[in-house]
Every structure is written in structure tokens, then in C-alpha cells.
N, C-alpha and C positions, 0 to 999 in steps of 0.2 A: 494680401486678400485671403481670408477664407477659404478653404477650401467646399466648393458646393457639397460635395458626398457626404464631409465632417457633418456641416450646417445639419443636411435631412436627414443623418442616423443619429446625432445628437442633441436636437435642435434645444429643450429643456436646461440642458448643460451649457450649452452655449450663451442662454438669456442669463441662464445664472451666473456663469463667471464675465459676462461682460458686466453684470448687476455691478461687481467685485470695481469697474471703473464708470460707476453712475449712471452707466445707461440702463434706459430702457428698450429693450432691443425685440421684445414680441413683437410688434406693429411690422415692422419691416421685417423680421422673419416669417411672419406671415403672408407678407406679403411675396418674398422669394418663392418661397415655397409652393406660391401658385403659381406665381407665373414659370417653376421647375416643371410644374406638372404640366402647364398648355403647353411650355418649349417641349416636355419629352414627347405628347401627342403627335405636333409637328412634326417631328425626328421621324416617329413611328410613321407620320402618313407622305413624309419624302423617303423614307426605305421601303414603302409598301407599293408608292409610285415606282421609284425603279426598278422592284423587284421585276414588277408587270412588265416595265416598259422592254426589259431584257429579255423576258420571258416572249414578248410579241416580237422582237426584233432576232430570235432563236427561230420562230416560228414561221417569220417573215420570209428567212433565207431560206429552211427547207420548203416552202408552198414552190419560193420563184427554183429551187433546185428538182423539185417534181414538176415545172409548166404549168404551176397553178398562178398564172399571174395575176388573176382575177379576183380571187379569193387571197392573195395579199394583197392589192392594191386596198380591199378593204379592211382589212386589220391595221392598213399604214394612214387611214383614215383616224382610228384608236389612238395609234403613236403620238400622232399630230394634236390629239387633245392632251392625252399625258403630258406634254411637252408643256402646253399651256399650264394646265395643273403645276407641272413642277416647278414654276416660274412664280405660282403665286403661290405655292405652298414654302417655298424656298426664301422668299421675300416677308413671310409671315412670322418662319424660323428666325428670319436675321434679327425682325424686328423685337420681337419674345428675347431674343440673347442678349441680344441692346439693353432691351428697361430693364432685364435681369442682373446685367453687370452694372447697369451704374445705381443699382441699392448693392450690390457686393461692396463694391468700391469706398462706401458711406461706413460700412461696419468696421468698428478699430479691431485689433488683433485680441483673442482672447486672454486675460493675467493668465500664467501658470498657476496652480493651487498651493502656492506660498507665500501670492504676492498679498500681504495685510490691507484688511478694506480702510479707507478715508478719503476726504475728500480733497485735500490742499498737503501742502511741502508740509505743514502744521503734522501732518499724521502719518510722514515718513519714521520708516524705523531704524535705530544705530543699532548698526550691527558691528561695529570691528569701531573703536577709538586708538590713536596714536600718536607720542611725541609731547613734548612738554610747551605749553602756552608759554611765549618770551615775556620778560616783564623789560620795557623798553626805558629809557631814564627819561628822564623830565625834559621835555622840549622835543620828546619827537612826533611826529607829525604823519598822516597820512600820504598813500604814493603822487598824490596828485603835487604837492608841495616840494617832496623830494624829486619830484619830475623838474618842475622847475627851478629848482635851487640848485641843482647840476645840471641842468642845460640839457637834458635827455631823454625829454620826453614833449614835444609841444602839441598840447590840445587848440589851442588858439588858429597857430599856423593850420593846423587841419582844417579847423572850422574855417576859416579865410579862400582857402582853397578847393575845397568841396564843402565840408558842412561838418557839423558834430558826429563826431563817432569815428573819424576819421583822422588820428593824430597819423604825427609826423614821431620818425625815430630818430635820435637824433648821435653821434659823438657813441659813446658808451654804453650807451640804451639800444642805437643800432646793432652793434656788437653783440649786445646781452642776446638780443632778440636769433643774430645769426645763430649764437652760440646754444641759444637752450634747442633752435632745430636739430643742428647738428649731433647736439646730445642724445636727443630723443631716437633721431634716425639711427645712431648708430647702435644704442641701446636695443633697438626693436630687430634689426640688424643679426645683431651678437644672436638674438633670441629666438632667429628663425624663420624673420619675416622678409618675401621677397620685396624690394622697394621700387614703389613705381611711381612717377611723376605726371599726372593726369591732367586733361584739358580745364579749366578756372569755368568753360562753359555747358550747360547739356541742354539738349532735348527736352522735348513734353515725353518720350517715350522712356527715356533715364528718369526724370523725375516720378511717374508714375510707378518705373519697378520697382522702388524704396519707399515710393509709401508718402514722398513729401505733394505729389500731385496725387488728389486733387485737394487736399489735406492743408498745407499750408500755401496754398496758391500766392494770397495775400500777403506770407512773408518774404518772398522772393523775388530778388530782382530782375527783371521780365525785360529781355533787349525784343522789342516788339517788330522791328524790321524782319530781323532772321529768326525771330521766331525760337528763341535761345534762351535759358535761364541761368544765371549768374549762380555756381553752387555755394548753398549754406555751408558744405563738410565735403571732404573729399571721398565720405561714404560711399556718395552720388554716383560718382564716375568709376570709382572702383570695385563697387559692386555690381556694377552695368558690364563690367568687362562679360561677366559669366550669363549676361542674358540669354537667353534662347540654347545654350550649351548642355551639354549630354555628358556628364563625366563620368568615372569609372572610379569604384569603390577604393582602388589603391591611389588616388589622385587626395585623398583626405591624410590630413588638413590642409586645404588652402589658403596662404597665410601671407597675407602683405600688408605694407603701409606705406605712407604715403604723407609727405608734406605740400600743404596747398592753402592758399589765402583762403577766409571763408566768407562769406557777404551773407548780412541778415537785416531784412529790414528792423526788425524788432517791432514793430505798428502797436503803439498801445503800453511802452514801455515809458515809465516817470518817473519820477524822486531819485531819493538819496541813493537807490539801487543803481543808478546809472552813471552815476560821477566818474569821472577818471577811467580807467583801464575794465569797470567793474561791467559795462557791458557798451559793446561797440558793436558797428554795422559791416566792416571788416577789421579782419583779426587772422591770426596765424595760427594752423594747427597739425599735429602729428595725428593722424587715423591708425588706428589697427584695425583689420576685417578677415574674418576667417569665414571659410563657407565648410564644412563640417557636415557629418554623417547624422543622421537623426539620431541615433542611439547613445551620441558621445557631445550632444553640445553642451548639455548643464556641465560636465566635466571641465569641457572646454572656455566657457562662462567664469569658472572658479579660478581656471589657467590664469585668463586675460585681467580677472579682479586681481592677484597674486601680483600680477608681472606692473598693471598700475602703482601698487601700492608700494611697489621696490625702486619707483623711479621717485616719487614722494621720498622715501627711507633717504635716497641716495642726495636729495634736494634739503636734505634738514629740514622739511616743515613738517609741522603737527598736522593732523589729517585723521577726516574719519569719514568713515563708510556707513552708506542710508540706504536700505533695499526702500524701494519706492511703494506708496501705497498705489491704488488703484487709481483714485483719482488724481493722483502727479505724474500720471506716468505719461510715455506720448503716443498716441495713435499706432503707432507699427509695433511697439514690443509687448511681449509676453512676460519678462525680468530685467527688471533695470536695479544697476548699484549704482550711485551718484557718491562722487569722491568731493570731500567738499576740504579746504587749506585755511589754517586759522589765519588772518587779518590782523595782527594787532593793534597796527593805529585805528583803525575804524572797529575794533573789538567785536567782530562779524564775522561767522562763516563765509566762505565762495566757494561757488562751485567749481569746481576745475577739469572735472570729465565723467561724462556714464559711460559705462561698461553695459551691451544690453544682448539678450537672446531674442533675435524673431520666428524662432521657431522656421517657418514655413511660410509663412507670411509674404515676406517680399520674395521669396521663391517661386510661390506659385502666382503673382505679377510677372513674374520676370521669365516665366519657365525653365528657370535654374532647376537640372534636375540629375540624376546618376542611376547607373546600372546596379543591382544590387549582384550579390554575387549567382545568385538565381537566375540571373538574367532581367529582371523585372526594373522597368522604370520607376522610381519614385523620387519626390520633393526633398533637395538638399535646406538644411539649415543655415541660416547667416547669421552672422555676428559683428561685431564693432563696438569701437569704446576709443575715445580720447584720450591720446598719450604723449604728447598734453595739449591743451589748449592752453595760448602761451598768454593772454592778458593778465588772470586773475593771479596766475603763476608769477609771471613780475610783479604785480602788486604784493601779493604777499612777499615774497623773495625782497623787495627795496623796503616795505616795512620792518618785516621781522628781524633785519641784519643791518638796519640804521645803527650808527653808532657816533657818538660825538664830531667822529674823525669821520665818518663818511658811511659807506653802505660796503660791507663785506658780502662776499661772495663767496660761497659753497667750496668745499674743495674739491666735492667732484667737479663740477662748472667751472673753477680757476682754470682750468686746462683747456677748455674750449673759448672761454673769455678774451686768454691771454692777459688780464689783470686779476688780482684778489682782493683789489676795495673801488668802489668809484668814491671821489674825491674830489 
């Protein structure tokens, strides 16, 4: 969320780089901005009432400490309305901070002044290209085939047993799956990151800190009994750690990840983009999250782009990086990279993970916040990126390393596998 202060000393600035992701954001800046002003009167006239009321109840004790009982009883007469007052003026306030936060809550996070204006994936920009496109021999085939032609992958069985989106892992493909975690974790590991294994469920209060409530209500699976949502990313949960927390400027960088199922409805998703492993409703993924000093996140941003692109290097596939325009980006970030892995049998990009800076964003939801060395409180920075999300990852990985004889495997990954071809 915005920060209110940013909004009223900026607010020009703010129409305009939200302009940067299509909105038009005057209307309801306008509209905050008054009801800032009736909320700060209220403020003013519940500190003017207690002032008083303090003031009378000072004045009250010396009367009865001189034997003026008489002449306090009437001033306690006073109190008795102030009291009233403070009940509707207090209820007036609540209600001003209510309609005011739920048009904060509507407003997406502002681009940083890098991020190139457009409207669609169509006007994303390549910033970093790598690795050489396989030229595959004659007869091979996309991963949905090599799924089934070794027994290692069943969309079918999933759809039989719950529904599409839902495969089954199966012999070798199970395996794959344990093994590209374990890669990732140990990777992130090696690199500094504390590893934490986090609840599959959260809160309307977790969802809300990160930006997916009220934002993607609709893609989330909602356990309606308890009142519980099925997490998209393990962002979720791991970012909520730091809720409401007060840190101290030597506590930076905080740095974890974390392996966790993900659940997405996808509501609205169709075609050839959906085939096979290319987009599911759950799926596996490794999170990185760092919560960071305001001063050092872009730094830190360039870190987590670097350290994605080393786990690609380390995986043999071609891969290239897309600073997102405006209009691709998603409601909480300020900078997003999008790492996308070539496809050879379906001759198609996939995305395989954003790397993104929210600035302040989901901090000040969250009241994520640290001591400066001053002493002074102020709003930590969060971060997070995909390392990896493992669908598109196997697809490419079973495409690009089909070979007459079967599907080779990575040399770094032979070692987590425990084989070097499925066959």
C-alpha cells in the first residue's frame, strides 16, 4: 500500500508513474486526499476533546482538594458530555480511516522510473539474452509426449482424480521433480539464504500484507469453513513472518527461501498456453525473499537477477531476461525481471520466474518496519523472485535434452537425479 504522506506531497507524481501502468489514478487520488483532510479534522477535534477533557479532570481534583465540591460537581457535568462527544467523534474517525484505506488498498504500487511504458507482455523489454537455441533431430516431440512415452508424467490420471492442472509425477519424473528442489535449496543455501518450510495455508491478514488480497481474491483457492487461503507462492507465508516486526538496521539483509506447493486458480486461462506442464493450478516452487534497507534494494534486485541467472547457466538452458513494462507488471511491484527458458519442441518462450522489488509496498501493509541508526522508525523493502518454479523448467529440461536414446540430464542435476538419461 502507498504510503498516505508519499500520496499528499507527491500526489502529480504519483498519477503520473501509475499513468506508466495504465491507470488513471486522479479520481481516486482525489478522492483520498479528502477524505485525508475530513480524517486529519477529526484527529484534530478527538485531541482537542481530550485535551479539555484532561484539562477539566486537573481541575476537577484541585476544586474537590480545596472543598469545592459544588463547583466540581459542575464541571463533572462538562466531562459527562465530552465523553459523549468523544464517542461520536471517535466513531466518525473510524469511519473516515475505513473509506480511506479501502481506496488505498485499490491503488497498485507505483513503476520505478525505469520501468518502459506498454501495455501487454508484447512491449516487455530484453535486457540480458543467453545460451544457444538446440536444433532437436527429426521426430522429436513436445514434453507432453515425452511425458507419456516414458511413463513420467500423467496428465490424465490427474484429471481422473481431481481435474486438469493437476498431474500426477510419476517413476523418473518423480525423481526429476524431488531433485530439481533439492538443487535449488541447496543452491540458495550455498548463497546465504536462511531455509524455511512454511504452512501450504494463510489468513485474509497474510494475504492482504503482500498485496494478493484484495487484489487477486478470485485467483485463490478460499477453504471457506476456516476461513483460510491455499497459497499461490511461498512469498505469502514468508513474507508474513516479518509482519508487524520492528528490526534493527544490522538485521539487513534478511534472506530466506523456501520450498512450497503453489495453488492457482488461473480463472480465465485457455489455448495452446495451457498444454501440459505450461501452466497448472498446482505446481512446485523454490521462493527467494529478502526484506532489505531502503537504500540498498535496487542493489540487491541486480543480486537476486545474477543469482537466477546462475541457476539457468548451471541447468544448460538458453534464457533471457525482460524488465517488464508497465502494463505487464503485477499490482504490488515497482521492478520486475521475468526470466523466460527457450522451449524447443513447442519453439516458444516460458516463463520460469520474476525477480521483483516492492519497494515499500507490502511493508507498509504489513508494518514491516526498522530502526534507523538515528533511532528513527521507517519502512523496510521486500523482495522475491522464483528460483525456480519447476513446471516450465521440466518442460524445457525434457524437450531440449530429448535425444534418439531418451532425455539426458544436466550434469549438474545427474547428481541430485541419480541417473544421466531417462530412457
Amino acid at each position: 500500500m502507498l504510503e498516505l504522506s508519499y500520496i499528499r506531497e507527491n500526489t502529480a507524481e504519483v498519477a503520473a508513474r501509475l499513468g506508466i501502468k495504465n491507470i488513471d489514478a486522479e479520481g481516486i487520488l482525489k478522492q483520498i486526499l479528502e477524505i485525508d483532510s475530513r480524517r486529519r479534522e477529526a484527529q484534530k477535534d478527538l485531541d482537542d476533546n481530550l485535551a479539555e477533557s484532561n484539562a477539566l479532570a486537573r481541575q476537577i481534583g484541585d476544586l474537590f482538594k480545596s472543598g469545592k465540591a459544588s463547583e466540581a460537581s459542575d464541571l463533572k457535568a462538562r466531562t459527562a458530555e465530552l465523553k459523549v462527544l468523544a464517542k461520536e467523534l471517535q466513531e466518525k474517525f473510524d469511519g473516515l480511516l475505513q473509506e480511506q484505506n479501502n481506496l488505498l488498498v485499490q491503488l497498485p504500487n507505483v513503476p520505478h522510473s525505469s520501468v518502459p511504458r506498454g501495455k501487454s507482455a508484447e512491449d516487455n523489454e530484453i535486457v540480458h539474452s543467453e545460451g544457444n537455441i538446440p536444433a532437436l533431430f527429426e521426430g522429436a516431440v513436445p514434453h507432453w509426449d515425452l511425458a507419456s512415452k516414458f511413463d513420467i508424467i500423467d496428465f490424465e490420471l490427474g484429471n481422473k482424480v481431481t481435474g486438469a492442472g493437476f498431474p500426477f509425477y510419476k517413476g523418473k519424473g518423480a525423481r526429476l521433480q524431488r531433485a530439481l528442489i533439492n538443487f535449488f535449496l541447496d543452491n540458495a543455501i550455498d548463497a546465504g539464504y536462511y531455509e524455511i518450510q512454511p504452512p501450504l495455508v494463510v489468513n485474509e491478514a497474510s494475504g492482504y500484507g503482500t498485496g494478493q488480497l484484495p487484489d487477486k481474491d478470485g485467483q485463490m483457492y478460499f477453504c471457506d469453513l476456516d476461513k483460510l487461503y491455499l497459497i499461490p507462492t511461498a512469498e505469502v507465508p514468508v513474507t508474513n513472518i516479518y509482519r508487524d516486526v520492528i528490526l534493527k538496521s544490522s538485521d539487513f539483509p534478511v534472506k530466506n527461501v523456501a520450498y512450497s506447493n503453489c495453488f492457482r486458480r488461473e480463472a480465465g486461462s485457455y489455448g495452446k498456453d495451457v498444454r501440459g506442464l505450461n501452466r497448472l493450478h498446482q505446481f512446485d516452487k523454490v521462493e527467494i525473499v529478502q526484506i532489505q534497507h531502503p537504500d540498498k534494494s535496487y542493489d540487491t534486485l541486480e543480486e537476486m537477477r545474477s543469482y537466477v541467472a546462475g541457476l539457468l547457466r548451471k541447468l544448460e538452458l538458453p534464457f533471457r531476461v525482460l524488465k517488464l513494462c508497465g502494463g505487464d507488471m503485477s499490482f504490488t511491484s515497482a521492478l520486475t525481471y521475468d526470466f523466460e527458458v527457450y522451449s524447443a519442441a513447442q519453439q516458444r518462450w516460458l516463463e520460469v520466474s520474476s525477480v521483483s522489488n516492492f519497494e515499500s509496498f507490502q511493508a507498509n501493509r504489513m508494518k514491516l518496519r526498522f530502526k534507523d541508526e538515528g533511532g528513527k522508525t521507517r519502512l523496510c523493502h521486500t523482495l522475491n523472485g522464483s528460483a525456480l518454479a519447476l513446471p516450465r523448467i521440466v518442460a524445457a529440461l525434457l524437450e531440449n535434452n530429448q535425444t534418439p536414446k531418451g532425455i539426458k540430464m544436466p550434469a549438474a542435476l545427474a547428481a541430485y537425479t541419480g541417473f544421466d538419461i531417462i530412457a
